[in-house]
N, C-alpha and C positions, 0 to 999 in steps of 0.2 A: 539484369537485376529485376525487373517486370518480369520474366518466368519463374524466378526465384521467390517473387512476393505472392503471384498465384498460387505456387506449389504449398507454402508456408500457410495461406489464408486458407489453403482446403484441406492441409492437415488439421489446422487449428478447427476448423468449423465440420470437422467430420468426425470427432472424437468425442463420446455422447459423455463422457466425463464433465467435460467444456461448461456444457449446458447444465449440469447439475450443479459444478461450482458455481454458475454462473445466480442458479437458485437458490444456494443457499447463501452467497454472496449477497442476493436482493432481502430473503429473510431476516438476516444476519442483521444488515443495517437497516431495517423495519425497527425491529428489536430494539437497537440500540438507542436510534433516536427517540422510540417512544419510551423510553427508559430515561434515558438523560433528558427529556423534555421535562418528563413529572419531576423525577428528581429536583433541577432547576427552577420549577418555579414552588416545588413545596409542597405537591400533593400526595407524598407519599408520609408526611410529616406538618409539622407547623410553619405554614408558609412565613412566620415573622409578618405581617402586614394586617394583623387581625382577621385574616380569613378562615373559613373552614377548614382548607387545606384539599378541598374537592376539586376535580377536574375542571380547568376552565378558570379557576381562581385568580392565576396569575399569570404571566408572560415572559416568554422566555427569548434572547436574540437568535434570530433566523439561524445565524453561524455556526452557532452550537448545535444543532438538530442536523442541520445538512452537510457536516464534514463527521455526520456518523463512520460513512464507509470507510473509512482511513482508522478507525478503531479497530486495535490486535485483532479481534474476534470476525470483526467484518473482512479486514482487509489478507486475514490465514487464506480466504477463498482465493485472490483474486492473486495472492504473489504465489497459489499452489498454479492458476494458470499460464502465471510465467513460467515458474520450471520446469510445466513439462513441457515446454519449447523445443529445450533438449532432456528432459529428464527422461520424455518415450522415449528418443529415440536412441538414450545410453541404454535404458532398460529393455528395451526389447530390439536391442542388434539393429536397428533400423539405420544410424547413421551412417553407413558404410554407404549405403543403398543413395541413402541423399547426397553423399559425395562424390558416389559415380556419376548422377544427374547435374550434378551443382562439383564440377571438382574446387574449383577457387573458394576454399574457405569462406576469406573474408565477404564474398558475396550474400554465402545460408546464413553467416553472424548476421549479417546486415540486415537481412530479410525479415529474420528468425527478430531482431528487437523492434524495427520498427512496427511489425504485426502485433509482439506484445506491447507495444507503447499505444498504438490507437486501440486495442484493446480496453488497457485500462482505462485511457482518458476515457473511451466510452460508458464504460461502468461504473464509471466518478461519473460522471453525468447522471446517466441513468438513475445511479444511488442516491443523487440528490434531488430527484423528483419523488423516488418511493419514500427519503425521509418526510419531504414536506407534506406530502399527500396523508403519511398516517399521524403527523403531530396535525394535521387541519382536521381528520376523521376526529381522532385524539376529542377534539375540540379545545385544545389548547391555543392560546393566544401570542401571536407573533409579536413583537417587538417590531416597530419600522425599518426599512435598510435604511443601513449607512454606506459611507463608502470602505468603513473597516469592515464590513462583512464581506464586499466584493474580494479585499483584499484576503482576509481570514481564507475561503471557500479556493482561492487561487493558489495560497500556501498550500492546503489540505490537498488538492490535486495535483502539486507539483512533490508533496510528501508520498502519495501514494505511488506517482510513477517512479522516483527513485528508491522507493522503498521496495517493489516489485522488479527494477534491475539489478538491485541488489540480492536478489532472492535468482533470477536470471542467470546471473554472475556465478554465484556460487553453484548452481548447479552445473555449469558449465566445469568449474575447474576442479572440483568435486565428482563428475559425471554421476551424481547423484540425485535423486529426485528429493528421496527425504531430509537428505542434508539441506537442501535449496531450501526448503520451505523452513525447516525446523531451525537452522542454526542461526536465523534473524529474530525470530517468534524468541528463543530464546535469550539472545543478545538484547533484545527490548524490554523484558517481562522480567528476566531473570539476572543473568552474568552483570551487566552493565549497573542495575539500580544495587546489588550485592558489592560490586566491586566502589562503584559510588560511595558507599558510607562506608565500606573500612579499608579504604585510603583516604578518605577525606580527610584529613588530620595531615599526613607525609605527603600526598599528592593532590590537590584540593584541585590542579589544574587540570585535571585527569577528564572527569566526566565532561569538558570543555568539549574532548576530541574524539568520545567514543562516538561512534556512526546514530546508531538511534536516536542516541541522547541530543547526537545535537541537530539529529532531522524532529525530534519532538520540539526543541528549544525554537526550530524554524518556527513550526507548525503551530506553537503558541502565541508567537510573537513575542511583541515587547523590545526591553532596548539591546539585546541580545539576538534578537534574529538575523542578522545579516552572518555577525561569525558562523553561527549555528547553522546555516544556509550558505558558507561556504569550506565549512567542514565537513558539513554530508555531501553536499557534490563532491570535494576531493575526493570523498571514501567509493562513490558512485564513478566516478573518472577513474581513478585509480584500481578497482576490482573489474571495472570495463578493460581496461586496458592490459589485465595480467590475464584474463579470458580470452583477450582477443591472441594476444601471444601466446598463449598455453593452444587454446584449439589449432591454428597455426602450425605450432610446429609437433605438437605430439602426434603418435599415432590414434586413427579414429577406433 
C-alpha cells in the first residue's frame, strides 16, 4: 500500500494541470468570499442599519466568508482534481501501465482516494486562510466565533470531500474525466433544483434524497442536517462501493 501511495502522490504532484487548478481553486474562493462578505453586510446596497453601505460598515459571521471553497464555482477546481485520479489515466491509456505495477485493484482504488481526500482536506484548509485574509484586506468586519461556526466550517469540509468523491466516483465508472466533473456541477446547479419544483406538488419527498440537495441541506444546517448528512453519505458509500466493484471486475 506505501508504494502505491508514493506512486499516486507523484502522479498527483507531477501533473502541472494540479497546480493550475490548484490556482484557480485559491482565486475562485478569493472571489467568492469577498463577494458574499459585502453582499452580507450590505455594501453593495443599503445595509438596513442606517449606514452608507461603504466597505467596513458592517459585519459579517466568520462562517460565511470561510466555507467560500465549497461554492460550485470554487469547488468545479478541486472535484476536477479528483477526477483526474483516474480521469488521466482512462484518457490517456495509462491505466493498464498502473496495473501492471499495482495489479490488486483494490490497492490503486485505495491509494488513488486517500491521496485525493488529503488533497482536498488540504485545500479546504488552505482556502479558508485565503478567504479570511482577503475579507481582513477587504477591511470588512468579523463577527466573534462561536462554537456554530467551528461546527458550520467542519460541515463545509466534510461537504467538500464528499462532494469530490462523488465526482471521484463517477469518473471511475464512467471512465470519463468530463462526465466526473460535469455531471455533479450539474446535478446541483441544474437537474436537482428543476426536478425540485416540478415534483414538488406529486413528490414533495423527492428533493429530501437527491445527493446535492441533501449534502447542501448538511452544509446549511438547521433542524434537517443529520437526515441531509446521512443521505449524502449513502449516495457517497453507495457510488464508492459500485466503483469499487466496477473497477474490480471490468476490464482496464
Amino acid at each position: 500500500m506505501s508504494a502505491a501511495l508514493v506512486y499516486e502522490w507523484r502522479r498527483i504532484t507531477s501533473i502541472r494541470s494540479t497546480y493550475v487548478l490548484v490556482a484557480l481553486f485559491l482565486v475562485a474562493t478569493g472571489l467568492v468570499a469577498y463577494l458574499v462578505a459585502q453582499v452580507t453586510q450590505g455594501s453593495f446596497g443599503d445595509p438596513g442599519d442606517g449606514s452608507d453601505g461603504m466597505i467596513g460598515s458592517g459585519s459579517v459571521p466568520l462562517g460565511v466568508v470561510m466555507i467560500a471553497g465549497t461554492n460550485f464555482l470554487s469547488a468545479i477546481f478541486v472535484t476536477t482534481i479528483a477526477a483526474q485520479s483516474f480521469g488521466h489515466e482512462y484518457r490517456y491509456g495509462l491505466i493498464r501501465l498502473t496495473l501492471s505495477e499495482y495489479p490488486r485493484r483494490w490497492v490503486i482504488f485505495t491509494a488513488k482516494l486517500i491521496v485525493v481526500v488529503v488533497w482536498v482536506v488540504a485545500l479546504y484548509l488552505l482556502s479558508m486562510v485565503v478567504a479570511f485574509a482577503v475579507v481582513k484586506i477587504a477591511g470588512v468586519a468579523i463577527d466573534p466565533v462561536t462554537s456554530e461556526t467551528w461546527l458550520q466550517l467542519l460541515r463545509a469540509g466534510l461537504f467538500l470531500v464528499g462532494y469530490s468523491i462523488l465526482a471521484f466516483m463517477l469518473t471511475l465508472i464512467t471512465r470519463n474525466l468530463v462526465l466526473g466533473v460535469v455531471i455533479p456541477l450539474l446535478l446541483g446547479a441544474v437537474v436537482e433544483p428543476l426536478a425540485s419544483a416540478g415534483l414538488v406538488d406529486r413528490l414533495p419527498w423527492l428533493p429530501q434524497y437527491l445527493p446535492i440537495s441533501a449534502g447542501q441541506t448538511f452544509l446549511n444546517g438547521g433542524d434537517d442536517l443529520g437526515r441531509g448528512g446521512v443521505v449524502f453519505l449513502a449516495w457517497v458509500v453507495g457510488l464508492s462501493v459500485i466503483g469499487l466493484v466496477q473497477f474490480a471486475r471490468r476490464d482496464a
